[in-house]
C-alpha positions, 0 to 999 in steps of 0.5 A: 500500500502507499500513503499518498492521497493524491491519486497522481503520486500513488501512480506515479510510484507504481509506475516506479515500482513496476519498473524498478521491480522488473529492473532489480527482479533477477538480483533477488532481493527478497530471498536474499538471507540475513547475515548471521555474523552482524557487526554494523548497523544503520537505523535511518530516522530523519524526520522530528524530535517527536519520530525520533524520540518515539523510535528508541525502544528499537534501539535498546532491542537491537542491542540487546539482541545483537550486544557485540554490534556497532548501532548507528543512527543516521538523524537531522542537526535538529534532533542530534541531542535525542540520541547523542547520549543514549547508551545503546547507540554507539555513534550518530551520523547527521545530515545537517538539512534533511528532506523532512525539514530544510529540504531547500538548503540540501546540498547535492555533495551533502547527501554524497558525503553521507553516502560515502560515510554509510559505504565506508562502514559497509553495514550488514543491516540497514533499517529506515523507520519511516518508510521513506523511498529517499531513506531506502535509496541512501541505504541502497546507494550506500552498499548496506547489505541487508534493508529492512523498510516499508515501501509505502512511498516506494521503493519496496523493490530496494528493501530485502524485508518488508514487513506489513504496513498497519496505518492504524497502528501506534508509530511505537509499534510500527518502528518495533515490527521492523526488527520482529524478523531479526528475532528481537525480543522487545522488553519494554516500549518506553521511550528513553532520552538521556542528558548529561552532567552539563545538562544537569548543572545548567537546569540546576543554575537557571532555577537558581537564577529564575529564584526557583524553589527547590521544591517549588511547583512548575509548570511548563508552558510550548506554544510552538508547533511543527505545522500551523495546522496544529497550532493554537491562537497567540490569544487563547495562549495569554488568556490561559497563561493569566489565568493559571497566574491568578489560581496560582497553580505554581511557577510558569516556565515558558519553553519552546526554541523561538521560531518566527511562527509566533508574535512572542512580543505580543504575549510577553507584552500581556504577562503582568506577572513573574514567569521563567523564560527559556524560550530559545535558550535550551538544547534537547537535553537541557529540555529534558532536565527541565521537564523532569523537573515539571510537575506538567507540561501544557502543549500542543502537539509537537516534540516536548510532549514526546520529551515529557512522556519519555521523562514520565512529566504528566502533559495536557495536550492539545491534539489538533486533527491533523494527525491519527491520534491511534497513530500518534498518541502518548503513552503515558497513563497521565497524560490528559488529551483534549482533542476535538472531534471534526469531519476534516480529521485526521487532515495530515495538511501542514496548513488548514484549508479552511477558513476557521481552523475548527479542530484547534478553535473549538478547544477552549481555555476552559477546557485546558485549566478543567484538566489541569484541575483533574491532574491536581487530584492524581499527581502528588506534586501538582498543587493548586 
């Protein structure tokens, strides 16, 4: 199957597969074995902070099925500190501009030099966990010997194990079925992100500075997303901020990295009260240490849910329609989702086609404080 929409790419790609099939039919990929002495591994994840962080429950199963092997993660400079300190990952490639974030500044001798780098270390497995053509072509340019993948935008003819593809299914689980050929025995599904010392000392610091308690309560606040499909209104976000200032639930931490999607003038003109901002000022692990230290996380959908998950900080989430919310929901029993049930959904669209972005206007500020009130009554240290 394929996961185009439009009918023009899903004939394209056939048209694709048809041929390369037929090109590449007396190679026979498929019957080729998997190597029993496996040294080197590539696992390819290109895409958000969120896909990556959700993909690390693949790379604790494959060390521990395979200890004495080499696991690489080929990922994008926006994603590095996911995996950089992760203990079952012993060496990280990155693509400095990826064809999932900054494809217009991809450099043609860029994606040459990583296909040298990956030939270099002539791995015996290679898996894309995206089900990505331009992934699977890097792993078969770049001489992997074995390629494990879904061909849902093509190129399934390149791959030597394609397991089916299930839309429906969690993206956690999509990611694990690919090694269930290797045999891989999958002891848990939590997400993991890992920081460091500097990391710690830094967090440590800033609280200290910001004249944060040691054991006082705080809330952190993502305003940004990936898309503005899944973004809410700079208004709704003032408003709710004023109000949680006025229940004094605690101490307001703003995050996020600072992008030009949203006017932060406007909302910093309109907070008359003492709030910690680190807005634009925090690595990947820094913002790991820091959620930790939350007693919650209020966000849209986008990659600090996926970092608070995995450091077991409880979120209110507010999914918008554009994705599956079986495909991409968090699993952590804490978690309180607002999600508004609409006729586009699930859209995939980066920008709303509509003039009134329904899914996102109809959620409420009232809506958000009510389930930060029911997080108050299950965890401990969340005090109104």
């Amino acid at each position: 199957m394929y996961i185009f929409k439009k009918k023009k790419k899903i004939y394209l790609t056939k048209i694709f597969d048809l041929i390369g099939g037929a090109i590449f039919f007396s190679f026979s990929l498929k019957r080729l074995k998997l190597p029993e002495n496996v040294r080197k591994i590539l696992i390819i994840r290109l895409d958000g902070i969120g896909d990556v962080i959700l993909s690390t429950p693949v790379y604790e199963a494959l060390k521990k099925k395979y200890p004495s092997a080499k696991l690489t993660v080929l990922v994008g400079s926006h994603t590095k500190g996911v995996v950089e300190m992760n203990p079952y990952v012993d060496n990280v490639f990155v693509l400095r501009n990826t064809w999932f974030t900054t494809i217009r500044n991809i450099k043609f001798s860029e994606i040459l030099s990583m296909l040298r780098k990956i030939r270099k270390e002539n791995f015996d497995i290679g898996i894309d966990l995206r089900g990505d053509m331009r992934n699977i072509l890097l792993m078969f340019f770049g001489k992997v010997r074995y390629r494990i993948g879904y061909g849902i935008t093509g190129g399934g003819f390149l791959l030597n194990k394609m397991p089916h593809y299930e839309q429906k299914t969690h993206e956690v689980d999509k990611n694990l079925k690919l090694i269930e050929g290797l045999d891989c025995t999958v002891i848990n599904k939590k997400m993991h992100i890992y920081s460091s010392q500097a990391d710690e000392e830094k967090i440590l610091n800033l609280l200290e500075a910001g004249h944060v308690r040691k054991n006082g309560i705080l809330l952190a606040v993502h305003m940004e997303t990936g898309y503005p499909s899944k973004s809410w209104r700079k208004e709704k976000f003032v408003q709710l901020l004023q109000e949680m200032s006025k229940r004094d639930y605690g101490k307001i931490v703003l995050i996020g990295k600072g992008s030009d999607d949203i006017d932060f003038s406007y909302i910093y003109d309109r907070l008359k009260f003492n709030y910690l901002n680190t807005i634009g000022k925090l690595s990947i692990g820094e913002l790991a240490v820091l959620l930790k230290r939350c007693a919650a996380l209020i966000s849209c959908d986008s990659g600090p849910v996926h970092v608070a998950t995995a450091v077991e900080t409880p979120c209110i989430i507010l999914f918008s329609g554009t994705n599956d919310l079986t495909q991409w929901g968090h699993l952590n029993n804490l978690n309180r989702v607002i999600h508004k049930d609409v006729e586009c959904s699930p859209c995939e669209r980066r920008v709303c086609s509509r003039d009134i972005h329904l899914c996102m206007d109809k959620i409420r500020v009232e809506d958000v404080l009510s389930e930060l009130d029911k997080l108050t009554e299950i965890v401990e240290n969340i005090v109104k």
